[in-house]
C-alpha positions as a printed Julia matrix, in Angstrom:
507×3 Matrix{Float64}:
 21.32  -237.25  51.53
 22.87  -236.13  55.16
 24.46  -238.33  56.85
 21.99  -238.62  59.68
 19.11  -238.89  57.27
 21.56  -242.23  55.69
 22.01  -243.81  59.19
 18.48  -243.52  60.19
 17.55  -245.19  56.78
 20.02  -247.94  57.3
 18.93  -248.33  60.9
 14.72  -248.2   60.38
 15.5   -250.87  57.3
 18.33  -253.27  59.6
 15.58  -253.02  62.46
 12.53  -254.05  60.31
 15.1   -256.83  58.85
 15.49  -258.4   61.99
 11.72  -258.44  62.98
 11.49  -260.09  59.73
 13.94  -262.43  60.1
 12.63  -263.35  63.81
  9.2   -263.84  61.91
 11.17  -266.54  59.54
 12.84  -268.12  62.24
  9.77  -268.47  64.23
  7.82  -269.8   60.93
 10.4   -271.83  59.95
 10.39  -273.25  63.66
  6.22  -273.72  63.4
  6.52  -275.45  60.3
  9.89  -277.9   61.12
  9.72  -278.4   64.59
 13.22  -279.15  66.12
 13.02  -282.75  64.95
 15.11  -284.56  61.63
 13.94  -282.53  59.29
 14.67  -279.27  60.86
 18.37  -280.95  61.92
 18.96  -281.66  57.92
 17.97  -277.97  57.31
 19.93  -276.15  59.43
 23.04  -278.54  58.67
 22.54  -277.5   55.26
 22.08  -273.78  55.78
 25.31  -273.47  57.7
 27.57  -272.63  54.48
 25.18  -270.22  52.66
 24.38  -268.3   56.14
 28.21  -268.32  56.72
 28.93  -266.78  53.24
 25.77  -264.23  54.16
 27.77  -262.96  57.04
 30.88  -262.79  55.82
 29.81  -260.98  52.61
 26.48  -259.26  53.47
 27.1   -257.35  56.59
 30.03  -254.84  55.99
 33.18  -257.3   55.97
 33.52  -257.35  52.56
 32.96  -253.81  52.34
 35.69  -252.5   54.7
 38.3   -253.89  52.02
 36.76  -252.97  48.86
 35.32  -249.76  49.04
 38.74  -248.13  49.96
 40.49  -250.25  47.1
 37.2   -248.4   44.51
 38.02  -245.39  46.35
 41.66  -245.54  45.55
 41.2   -246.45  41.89
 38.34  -243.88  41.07
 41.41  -241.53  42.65
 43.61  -242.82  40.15
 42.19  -242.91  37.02
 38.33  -242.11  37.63
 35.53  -243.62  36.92
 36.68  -245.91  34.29
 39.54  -247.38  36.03
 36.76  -247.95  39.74
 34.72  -250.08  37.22
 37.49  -251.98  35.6
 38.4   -252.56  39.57
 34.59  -253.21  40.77
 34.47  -255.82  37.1
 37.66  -257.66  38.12
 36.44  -258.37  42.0
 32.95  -258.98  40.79
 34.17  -261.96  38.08
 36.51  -262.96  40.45
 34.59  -263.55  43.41
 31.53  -265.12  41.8
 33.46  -267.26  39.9
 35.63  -268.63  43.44
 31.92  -269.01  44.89
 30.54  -270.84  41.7
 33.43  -273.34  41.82
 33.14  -273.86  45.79
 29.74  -274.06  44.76
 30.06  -276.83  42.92
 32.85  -278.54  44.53
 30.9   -278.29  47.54
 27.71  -280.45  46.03
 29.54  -282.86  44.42
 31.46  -283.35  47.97
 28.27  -283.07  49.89
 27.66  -286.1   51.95
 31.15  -285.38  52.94
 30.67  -282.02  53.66
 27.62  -283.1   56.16
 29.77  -285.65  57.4
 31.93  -283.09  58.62
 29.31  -280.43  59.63
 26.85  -282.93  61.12
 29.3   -286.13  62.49
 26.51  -287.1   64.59
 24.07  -287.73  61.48
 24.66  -291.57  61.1
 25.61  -291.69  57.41
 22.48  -292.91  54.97
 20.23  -292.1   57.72
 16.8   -289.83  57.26
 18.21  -286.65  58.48
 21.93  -287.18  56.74
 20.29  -287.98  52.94
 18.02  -284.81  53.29
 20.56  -282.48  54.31
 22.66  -283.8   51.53
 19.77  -282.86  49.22
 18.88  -279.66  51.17
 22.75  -278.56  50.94
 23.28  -279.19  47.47
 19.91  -276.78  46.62
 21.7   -274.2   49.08
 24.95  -273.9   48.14
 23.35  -272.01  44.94
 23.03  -269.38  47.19
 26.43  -268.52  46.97
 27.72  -266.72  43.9
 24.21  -264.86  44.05
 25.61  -263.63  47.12
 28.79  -263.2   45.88
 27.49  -260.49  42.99
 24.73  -259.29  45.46
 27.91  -257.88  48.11
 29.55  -256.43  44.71
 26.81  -254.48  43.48
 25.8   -254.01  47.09
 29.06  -252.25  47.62
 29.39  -250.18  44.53
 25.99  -248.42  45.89
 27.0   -248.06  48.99
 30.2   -246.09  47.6
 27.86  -243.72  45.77
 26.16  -243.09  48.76
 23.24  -244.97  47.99
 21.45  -247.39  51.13
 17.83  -246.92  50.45
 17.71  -250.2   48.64
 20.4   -251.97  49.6
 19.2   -251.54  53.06
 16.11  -252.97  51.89
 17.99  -255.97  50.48
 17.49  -258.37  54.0
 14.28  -257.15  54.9
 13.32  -258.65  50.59
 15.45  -262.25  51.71
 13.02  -262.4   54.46
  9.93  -261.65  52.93
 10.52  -264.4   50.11
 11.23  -267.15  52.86
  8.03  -265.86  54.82
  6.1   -266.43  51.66
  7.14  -269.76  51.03
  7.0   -270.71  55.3
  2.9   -269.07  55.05
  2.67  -271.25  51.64
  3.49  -274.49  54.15
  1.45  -273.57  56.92
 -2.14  -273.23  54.52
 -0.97  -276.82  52.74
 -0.7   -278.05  56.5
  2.84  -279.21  54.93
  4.55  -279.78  58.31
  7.89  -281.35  59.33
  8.32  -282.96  56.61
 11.31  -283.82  53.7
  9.64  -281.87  51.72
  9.29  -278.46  53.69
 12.91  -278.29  53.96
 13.18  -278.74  50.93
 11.27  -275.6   49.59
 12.25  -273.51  52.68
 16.17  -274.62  51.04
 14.51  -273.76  47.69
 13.56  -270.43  49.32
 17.2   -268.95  50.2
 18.12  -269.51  46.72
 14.8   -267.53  45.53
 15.9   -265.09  48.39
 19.35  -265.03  47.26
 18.09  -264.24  43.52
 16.12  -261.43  44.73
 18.7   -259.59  46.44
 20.98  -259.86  43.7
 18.49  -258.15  41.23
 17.68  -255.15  43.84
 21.58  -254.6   44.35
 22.38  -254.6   41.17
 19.63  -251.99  40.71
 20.78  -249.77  43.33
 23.64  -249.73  41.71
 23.09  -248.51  38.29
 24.99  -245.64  37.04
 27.11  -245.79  40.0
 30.32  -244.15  39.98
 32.35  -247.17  39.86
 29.53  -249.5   38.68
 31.6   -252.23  35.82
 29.55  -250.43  33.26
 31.72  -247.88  33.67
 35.0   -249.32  33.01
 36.03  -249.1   29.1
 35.71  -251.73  26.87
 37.29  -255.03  28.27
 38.92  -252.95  30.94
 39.09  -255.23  34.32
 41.96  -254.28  37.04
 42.8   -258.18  37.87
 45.5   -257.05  39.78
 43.56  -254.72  42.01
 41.12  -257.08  42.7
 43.74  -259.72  43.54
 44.77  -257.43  46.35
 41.03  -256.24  47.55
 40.2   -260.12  48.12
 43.2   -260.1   50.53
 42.9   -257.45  52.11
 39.44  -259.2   53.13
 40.63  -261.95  54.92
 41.0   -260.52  58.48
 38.0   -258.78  58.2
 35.96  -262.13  57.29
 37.75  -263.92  59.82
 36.58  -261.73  62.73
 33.37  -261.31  61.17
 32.69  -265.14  60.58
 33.75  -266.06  64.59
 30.4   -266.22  65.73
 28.95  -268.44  62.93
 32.26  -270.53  62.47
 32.02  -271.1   66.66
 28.38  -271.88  65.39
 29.38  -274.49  63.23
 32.42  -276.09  65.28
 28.93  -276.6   68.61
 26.48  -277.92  65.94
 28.94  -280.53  65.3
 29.24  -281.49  68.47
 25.78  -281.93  69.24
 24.89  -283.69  66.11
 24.51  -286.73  67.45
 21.66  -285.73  69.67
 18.44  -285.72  67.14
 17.04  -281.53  67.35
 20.13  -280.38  68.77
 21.89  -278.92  65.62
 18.32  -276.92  65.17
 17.8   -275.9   68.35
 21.23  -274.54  68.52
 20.6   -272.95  65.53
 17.36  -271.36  66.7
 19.11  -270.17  69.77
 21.68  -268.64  68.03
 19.6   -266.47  66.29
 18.5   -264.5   69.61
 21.89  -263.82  70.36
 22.97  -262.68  67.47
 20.37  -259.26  67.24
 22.49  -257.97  70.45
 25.5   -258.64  68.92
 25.07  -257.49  65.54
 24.28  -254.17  67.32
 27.55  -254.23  69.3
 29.43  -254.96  65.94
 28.01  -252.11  64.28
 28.61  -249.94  66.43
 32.33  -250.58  66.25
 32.3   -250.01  62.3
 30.08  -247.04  62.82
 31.69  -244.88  65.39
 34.56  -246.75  66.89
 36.89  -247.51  63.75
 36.52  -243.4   62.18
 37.28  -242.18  65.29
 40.65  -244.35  65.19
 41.32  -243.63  61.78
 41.74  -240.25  62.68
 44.57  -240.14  64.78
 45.1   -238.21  67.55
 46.17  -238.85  71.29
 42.85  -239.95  72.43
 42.75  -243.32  70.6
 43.42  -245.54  73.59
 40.7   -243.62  75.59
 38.3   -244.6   72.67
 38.86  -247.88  72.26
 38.47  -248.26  76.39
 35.46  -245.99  75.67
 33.82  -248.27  73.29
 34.72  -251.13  74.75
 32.82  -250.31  77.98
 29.84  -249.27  75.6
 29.82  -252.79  74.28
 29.93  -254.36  77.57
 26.86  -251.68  78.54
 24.85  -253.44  76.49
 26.05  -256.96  75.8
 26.23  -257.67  80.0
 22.52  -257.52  80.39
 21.88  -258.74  77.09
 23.55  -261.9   78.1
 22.17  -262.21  81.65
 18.52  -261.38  80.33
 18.69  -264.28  77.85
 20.33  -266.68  80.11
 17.35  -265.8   82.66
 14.68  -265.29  80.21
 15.48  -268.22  78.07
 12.45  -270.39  79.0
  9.89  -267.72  78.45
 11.38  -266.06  75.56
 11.75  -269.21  73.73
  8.13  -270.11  74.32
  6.42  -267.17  73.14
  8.62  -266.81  70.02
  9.01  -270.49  68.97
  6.55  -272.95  70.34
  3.49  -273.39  68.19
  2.53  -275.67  65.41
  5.6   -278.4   65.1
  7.77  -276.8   67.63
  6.49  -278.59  70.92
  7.28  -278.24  74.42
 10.11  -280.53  74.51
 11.35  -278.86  71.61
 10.9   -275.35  73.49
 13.43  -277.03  76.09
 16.28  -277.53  74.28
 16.29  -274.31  72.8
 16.18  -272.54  76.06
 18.77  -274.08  77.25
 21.23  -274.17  74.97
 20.28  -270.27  74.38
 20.98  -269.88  77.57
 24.47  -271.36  77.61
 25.21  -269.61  74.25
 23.79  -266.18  76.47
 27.07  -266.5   78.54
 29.18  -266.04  75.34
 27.28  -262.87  74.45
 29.59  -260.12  76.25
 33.17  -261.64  75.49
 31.75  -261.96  71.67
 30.62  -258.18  72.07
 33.88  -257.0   73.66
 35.7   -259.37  71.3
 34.24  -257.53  68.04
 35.02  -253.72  69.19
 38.94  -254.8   70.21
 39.88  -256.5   67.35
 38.53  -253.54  65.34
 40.67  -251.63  67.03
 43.99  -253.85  66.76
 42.92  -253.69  62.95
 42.58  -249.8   62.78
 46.11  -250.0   63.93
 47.91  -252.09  62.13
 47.82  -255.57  64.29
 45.94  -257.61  60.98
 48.81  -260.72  61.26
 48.11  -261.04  65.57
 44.36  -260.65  65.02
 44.54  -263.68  62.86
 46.15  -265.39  64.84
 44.21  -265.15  67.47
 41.06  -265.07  65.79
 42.35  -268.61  64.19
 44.0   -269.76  67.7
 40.26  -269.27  69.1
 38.74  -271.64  66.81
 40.74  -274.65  67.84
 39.76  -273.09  71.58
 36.76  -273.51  70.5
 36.84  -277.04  69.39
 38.63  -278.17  72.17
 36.0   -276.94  74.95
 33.17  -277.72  72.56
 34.33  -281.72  72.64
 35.26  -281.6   76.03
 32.39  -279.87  77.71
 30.3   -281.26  75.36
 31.79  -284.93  76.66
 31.14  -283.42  80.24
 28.04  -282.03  80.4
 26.23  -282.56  76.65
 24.87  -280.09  74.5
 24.77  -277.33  77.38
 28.14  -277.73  77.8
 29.24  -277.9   74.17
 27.01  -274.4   73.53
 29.38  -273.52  76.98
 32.25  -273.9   74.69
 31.6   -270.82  72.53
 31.78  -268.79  75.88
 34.91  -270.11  76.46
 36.68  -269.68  73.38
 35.59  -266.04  73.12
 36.31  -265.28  76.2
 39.85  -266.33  75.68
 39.84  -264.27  72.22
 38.92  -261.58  73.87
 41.45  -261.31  76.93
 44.22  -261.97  74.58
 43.84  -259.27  71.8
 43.2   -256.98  75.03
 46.13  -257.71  76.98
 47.82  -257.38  73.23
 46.15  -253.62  72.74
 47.07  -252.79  76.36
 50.47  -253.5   75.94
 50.85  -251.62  72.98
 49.11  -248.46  74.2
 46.27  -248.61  72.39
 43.65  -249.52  75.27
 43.55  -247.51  77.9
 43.1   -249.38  81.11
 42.38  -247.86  84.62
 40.77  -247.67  87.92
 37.81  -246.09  86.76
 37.41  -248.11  83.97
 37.43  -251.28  86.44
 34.82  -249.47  88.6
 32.94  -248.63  85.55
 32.65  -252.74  84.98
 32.03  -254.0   88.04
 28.77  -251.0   88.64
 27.67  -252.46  85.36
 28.25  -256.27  86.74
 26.35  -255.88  89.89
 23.71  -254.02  87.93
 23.18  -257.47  85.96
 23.21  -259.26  89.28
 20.59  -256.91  90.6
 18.77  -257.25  87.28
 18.88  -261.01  87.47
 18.05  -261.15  91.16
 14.71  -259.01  90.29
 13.68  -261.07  87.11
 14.43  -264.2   88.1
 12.52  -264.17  91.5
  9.9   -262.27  89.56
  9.39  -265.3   87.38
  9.49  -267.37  90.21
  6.63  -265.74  92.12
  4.59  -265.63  88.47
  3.24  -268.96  87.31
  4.06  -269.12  83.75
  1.11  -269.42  81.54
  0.03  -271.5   78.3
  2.99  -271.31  75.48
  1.54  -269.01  73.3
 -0.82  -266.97  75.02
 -1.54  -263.71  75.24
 -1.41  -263.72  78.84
  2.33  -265.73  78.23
  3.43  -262.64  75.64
  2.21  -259.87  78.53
  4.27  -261.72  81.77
  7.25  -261.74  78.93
  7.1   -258.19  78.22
  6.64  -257.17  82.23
  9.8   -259.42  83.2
 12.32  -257.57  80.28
 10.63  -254.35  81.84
 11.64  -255.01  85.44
 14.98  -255.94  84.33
 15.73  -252.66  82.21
 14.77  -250.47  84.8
 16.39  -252.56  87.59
 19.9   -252.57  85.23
 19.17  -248.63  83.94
 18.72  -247.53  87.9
 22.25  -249.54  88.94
 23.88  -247.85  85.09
 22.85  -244.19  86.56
 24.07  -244.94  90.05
 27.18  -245.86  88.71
 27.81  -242.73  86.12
 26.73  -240.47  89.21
 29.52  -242.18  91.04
 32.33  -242.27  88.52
 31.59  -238.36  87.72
 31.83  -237.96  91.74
 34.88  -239.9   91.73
 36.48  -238.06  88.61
 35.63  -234.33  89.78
């Protein structure tokens, strides 16, 4: 298969994925509401949709497929299956035992996730019980990201692409299972949607590990007894700075749902919110493994020029991703989330702690394509560093905003801890040589920052002048669609003044 035809299957099944997964999100919110139940969920999510990201979405994949690549090199087939045998034992089995460390410690595990739950409390015991169902999700995941990767290295995506887009459809089944029984906000609706990720987690595992039979590489492969402990020892290290970086956004998650815990819906609606922002940032991020980090690895005198390059790319579309959110919030929320148990009030929250978490979008998005880049060359121990330096950021302006201004300003804190992330690993690159900063790059950002002002100027006075209608109407989806129209073509006409100008200005 060509390499165009692979991208466009990966894309066409990632984009069909997230529809999905905006359907489960908006079932889930239907059936749950944003109230105790809902709270205990998404408390007791928060460790199996960390390990999701970390392994599931091309982190784990960046250190292991050159460590199969490099053993198939050395000693063939046989030795890239005693390698791919050796990570896959080793990782489920560290999963299995956080696994079960992780239930038996469970109330204190919530305790720490969830502070605000007050302990022995309604939403506290069912997250306890909702967590310990969860956490089986891991060392599925665990062999799922093995298998997952040892098709991947044989050029095969067709199914594992299909892999999210199968996790979604089981939860859907289960949510549309709730909603005929009329089984609403209840203990036992987050129980089976908890029940659900593990079903989801099972089903992904068995479609990886068929994509990946006969593999080159595939543990069958490796002679009898053959495992490369060694080799694995060093591909699960190499992983660590890729995790890191790739875990920011739900660990920042995590550090804000603690801090609102207290207040009863918050931890969901955060949650809820979160999941808007993350479509425009999971774009940014993979467009950084897709084009930005080959073109590094090839050399050449151009690199800083890329890296500026792709950086401005990521603020192109992370900018008025961000403002359109942090505009749109109140509609957007209604039309996708409020029906059945998700209520008005409920509707409220979310929008505004999506749009606080909006503000975090473009220093997230610029944040992903730099430290890419400091890792293509080299920088893994200051990317850690920084990348650990920005959680405590984090939890310092979470607590202190949060103290401030409440959940708004706790959501606020992610902005501010990326923000600082970002500015640091780009002064770092800068410095170095490897980002390329000048005056037409700084003209280039401040076209595309009055184009958001313009754009926000337009849609917001739009929905000023336009009444909104019923929550989920018709009529409510239609002024939604005509308000993200105005702002695209009111950002797109600023974005093609500005290139006109900068090719002017360049000759």
């Amino acid at each position: 298969m060509s390499l165009l035809a692979r991208t466009s299957t990966v894309t066409a099944a990632t984009l069909g994925s997230r529809v999905m997964g905006f359907a489960r999100d908006a079932g889930t919110a239907a059936v749950l509401g944003a109230g105790p139940a809902a709270d205990a969920l998404m408390a007791a999510l928060s460790l199996p949709l960390l390990a999701r990201r970390l392994l599931a979405e091309g982190a784990f994949n960046a250190a292991f497929l050159p460590g199969l690549a490099a053993a198939r090199a050395r000693g063939g087939d046989a030795a890239g299956g005693a390698l791919s045998r050796a990570v896959l034992f080793l990782l489920v089995l560290l999963l299995l035992a956080l696994a079960g460390l992780g239930a038996l410690f469970m109330p204190v595990l919530i305790g720490v996730l969830a502070p605000g739950f007050a302990l022995g409390g309604e939403r506290a015991d069912l997250a306890v019980a909702c967590g310990r169902i969860a956490l089986l999700y891991l060392p599925l995941a665990a062999g799922a990201a093995v298998f997952g990767g040892i098709a991947n290295a044989g050029q095969r995506v067709f199914l594992p692409a299909l892999a999210p887009g199968l996790a979604n459809a089981v939860v859907l089944c289960v949510i549309l299972y709730l909603v005929l029984a009329t089984d609403m906000a209840t203990g036992t609706a987050a129980v089976l949607v908890a029940m659900a990720q593990v079903a989801a987690g099972i089903a992904q595992l068995a479609l990886m590990k068929i994509a990946s039979l006969g593999a080159p590489g595939a543990p069958s492969r490796a002679q009898a007894g053959g495992s490369d402990w060694r080799g694995a020892r060093s591909v699960l290290r190499a992983c660590a700075p890729a995790l890191l970086f790739a875990g920011l956004s739900q660990f920042r998650l995590l550090i804000a749902a603690a801090t609102v815990s207290a207040l009863p819906g918050a931890v969901a609606a955060l949650n809820y919110a979160q999941r808007l922002v993350d479509l425009p940032l999971g774009l940014v991020g993979a467009s950084a493994g897709a084009v930005l980090v080959p073109l590094l690895a090839a050399g050449g005198a151009g690199r800083g020029r890329h890296a500026s390059g792709a950086s401005l790319a990521a603020l192109a579309l992370a900018l008025p991703a961000g403002t359109g959110l942090a505009v749109l919030a109140d509609p957007i929320v209604a039309v996708l989330y409020q029906r059945g148990s998700f209520d008005a009030e409920d509707a409220r929250l979310t929008a505004l702690l999506l749009a606080a978490l909006a503000f975090s979008l473009p220093a997230q998005g610029l944040e992903r394509v730099l430290s890419a880049t400091a890792l293509t060359h080299g920088m893994t121990r200051t990317v850690e560093r920084v990348g650990l330096a920005s959680l405590l950021a984090c939890a310092l302006a979470c607590i202190g905003l949060g103290a401030a201004f409440g959940p708004a300003g706790a959501a606020s804190g992610v902005a501010v801890s990326a923000s600082l992330s970002a500015l640091t690993i780009g002064t770092l690159l800068a410095r170095a040589g490897h980002l390329h900063v000048d005056g037409a790059l700084a003209r280039a950002v401040a076209g595309l920052a009055g184009g958001c002002v313009l754009m926000a100027l337009v849609v917001g006075g739009l929905a000023q002048a336009w009444p909104h209608p019923g929550a989920g109407t018709f009529a409510a989806l239609g002024r939604l669609v005509v308000l993200v129209g105005a702002g695209m073509l009111s950002y797109g006409a600023v974005a093609l003044l500005v290139r006109r100008l900068l090719r002017r200005a360049t000759g």
